[in-house]
C-alpha positions in Angstrom: 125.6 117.0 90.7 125.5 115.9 87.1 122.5 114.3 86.3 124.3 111.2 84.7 125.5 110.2 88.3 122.4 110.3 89.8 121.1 108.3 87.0 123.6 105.8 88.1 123.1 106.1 91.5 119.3 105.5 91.0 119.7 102.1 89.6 122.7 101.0 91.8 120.3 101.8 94.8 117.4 100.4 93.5 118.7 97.1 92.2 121.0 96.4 94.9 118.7 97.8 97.4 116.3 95.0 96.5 119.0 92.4 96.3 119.9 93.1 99.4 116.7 92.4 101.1 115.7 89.5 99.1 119.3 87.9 100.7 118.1 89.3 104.2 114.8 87.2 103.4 116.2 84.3 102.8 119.0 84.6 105.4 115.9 85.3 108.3 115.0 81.7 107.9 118.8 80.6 109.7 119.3 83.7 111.6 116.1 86.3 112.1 118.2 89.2 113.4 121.3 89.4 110.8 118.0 88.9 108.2 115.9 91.6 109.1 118.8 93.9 110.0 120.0 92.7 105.8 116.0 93.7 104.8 115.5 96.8 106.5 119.3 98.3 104.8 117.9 96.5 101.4 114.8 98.6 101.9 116.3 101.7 102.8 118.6 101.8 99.8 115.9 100.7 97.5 113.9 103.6 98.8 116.4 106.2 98.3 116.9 105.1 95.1 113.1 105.9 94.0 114.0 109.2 96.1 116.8 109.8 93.6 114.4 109.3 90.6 111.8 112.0 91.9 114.9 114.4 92.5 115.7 113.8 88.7 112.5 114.4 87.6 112.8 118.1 89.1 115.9 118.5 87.7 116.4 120.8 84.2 117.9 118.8 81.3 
């Protein structure tokens, strides 16, 4: 994989990992379940993201 996409695939994850669970946050106040199940995906994604950014760092130029 070229490292340009997982450059771009690092921030999509990241930033809409934690956009994501800042809506599941807020949507846990009217309905706990559909919240935390929104949090927990925003978290995952968010996670894999930094995941991406350590499997870059390995990575030649």
């Amino acid at each position: 994989m070229k490292t340009s996409t997982i450059e771009a695939w690092v921030w999509v994850l990241i930033y809409g990992g934690l956009l994501l669970a800042c809506l599941g946050w807020f949507v846990a106040r009217t309905d706990a379940a559909l919240g935390w199940g929104l949090g927990i995906v925003g978290a995952v994604a968010a996670a894999a993201g930094v995941l991406l950014i350590v499997v870059r760092s390995r990575m030649g130029p």
